[in-house]
C-alpha positions in Angstrom: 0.0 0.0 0.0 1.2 3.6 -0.2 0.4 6.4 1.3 0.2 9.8 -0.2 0.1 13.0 2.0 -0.3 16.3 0.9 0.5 19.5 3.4 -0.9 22.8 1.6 0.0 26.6 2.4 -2.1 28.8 1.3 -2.3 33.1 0.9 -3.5 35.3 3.7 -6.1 35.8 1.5 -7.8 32.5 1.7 -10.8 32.6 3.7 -12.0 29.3 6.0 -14.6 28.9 3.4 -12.3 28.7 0.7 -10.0 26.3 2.8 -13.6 24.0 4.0 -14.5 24.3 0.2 -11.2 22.3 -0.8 -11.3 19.6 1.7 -15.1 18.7 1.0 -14.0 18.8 -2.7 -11.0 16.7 -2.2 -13.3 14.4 0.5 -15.4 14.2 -3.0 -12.6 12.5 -4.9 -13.6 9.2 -3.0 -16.4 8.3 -5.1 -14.3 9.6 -8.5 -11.0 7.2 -7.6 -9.9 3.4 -8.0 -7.7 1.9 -5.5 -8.2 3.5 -2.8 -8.1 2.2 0.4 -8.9 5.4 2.9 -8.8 9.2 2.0 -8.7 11.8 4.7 -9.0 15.8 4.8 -9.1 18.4 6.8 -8.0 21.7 8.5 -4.8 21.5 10.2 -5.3 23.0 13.5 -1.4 22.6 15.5 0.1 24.8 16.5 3.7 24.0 15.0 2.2 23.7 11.1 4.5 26.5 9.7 1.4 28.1 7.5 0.3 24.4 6.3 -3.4 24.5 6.5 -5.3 21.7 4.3 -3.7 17.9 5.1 -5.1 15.7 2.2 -4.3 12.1 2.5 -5.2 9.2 0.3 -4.3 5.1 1.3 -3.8 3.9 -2.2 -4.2 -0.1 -2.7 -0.5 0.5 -5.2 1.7 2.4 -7.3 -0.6 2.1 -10.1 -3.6 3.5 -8.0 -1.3 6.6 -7.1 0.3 6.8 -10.9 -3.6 6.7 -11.8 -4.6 9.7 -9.8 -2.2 12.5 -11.1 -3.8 12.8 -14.4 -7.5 11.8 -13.2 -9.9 14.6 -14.4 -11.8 15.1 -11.0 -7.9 15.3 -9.2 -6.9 17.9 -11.2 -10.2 19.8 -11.4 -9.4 19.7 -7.3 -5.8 20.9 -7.9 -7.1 23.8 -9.6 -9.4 25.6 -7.4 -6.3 24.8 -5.1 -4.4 27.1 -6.9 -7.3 29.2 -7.8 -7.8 29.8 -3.9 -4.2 30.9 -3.1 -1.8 27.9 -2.7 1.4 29.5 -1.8 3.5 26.0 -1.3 2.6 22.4 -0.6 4.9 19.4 0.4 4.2 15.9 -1.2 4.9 12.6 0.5 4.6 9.3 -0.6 5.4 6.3 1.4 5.3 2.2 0.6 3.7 0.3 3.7 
């Protein structure tokens, strides 16, 4: 299995709304996806997440399932109103387990 995490910083500008709006889109992906195993969103609320708000995370089944979702049509239509929001930075990680 691998797991795919996502940490997102986004503008000052970026209301809560716009941040909420993104993880209930990306929380949508579910239903749009194949091999996936578990797929988690939401707000970061620490206090040590150096300006990372949004935490997407997606349990894929494989490699292929992960190689699968890049180009997916409802992934990227996610990715965009990401940067159309404000995204600033985001780290990616991907991990075999």
């Amino acid at each position: 299995m691998i797991d795919h995490i996502v940490l997102v910083k986004f503008a000052e500008t970026t209301t809560q709304e716009q941040l909420q709006e993104v993880v209930d889109r990306f929380k949508a992906l579910r239903s749009h996806l194949t091999g996936i195993v578990d797929l988690q969103a939401g707000i970061n609320f620490s206090e040590k997440n150096q300006g990372y708000q949004v935490v997407l995370s997606v349990r894929f089944e494989d490699r292929e399932a992960l190689a699968a979702y890049g180009p997916n049509p409802h992934h990227q239509a996610v990715a965009a109103l990401i940067r159309e929001v404000g995204r600033l930075d985001s780290i990616v990680v991907d991990i075999e387990i």
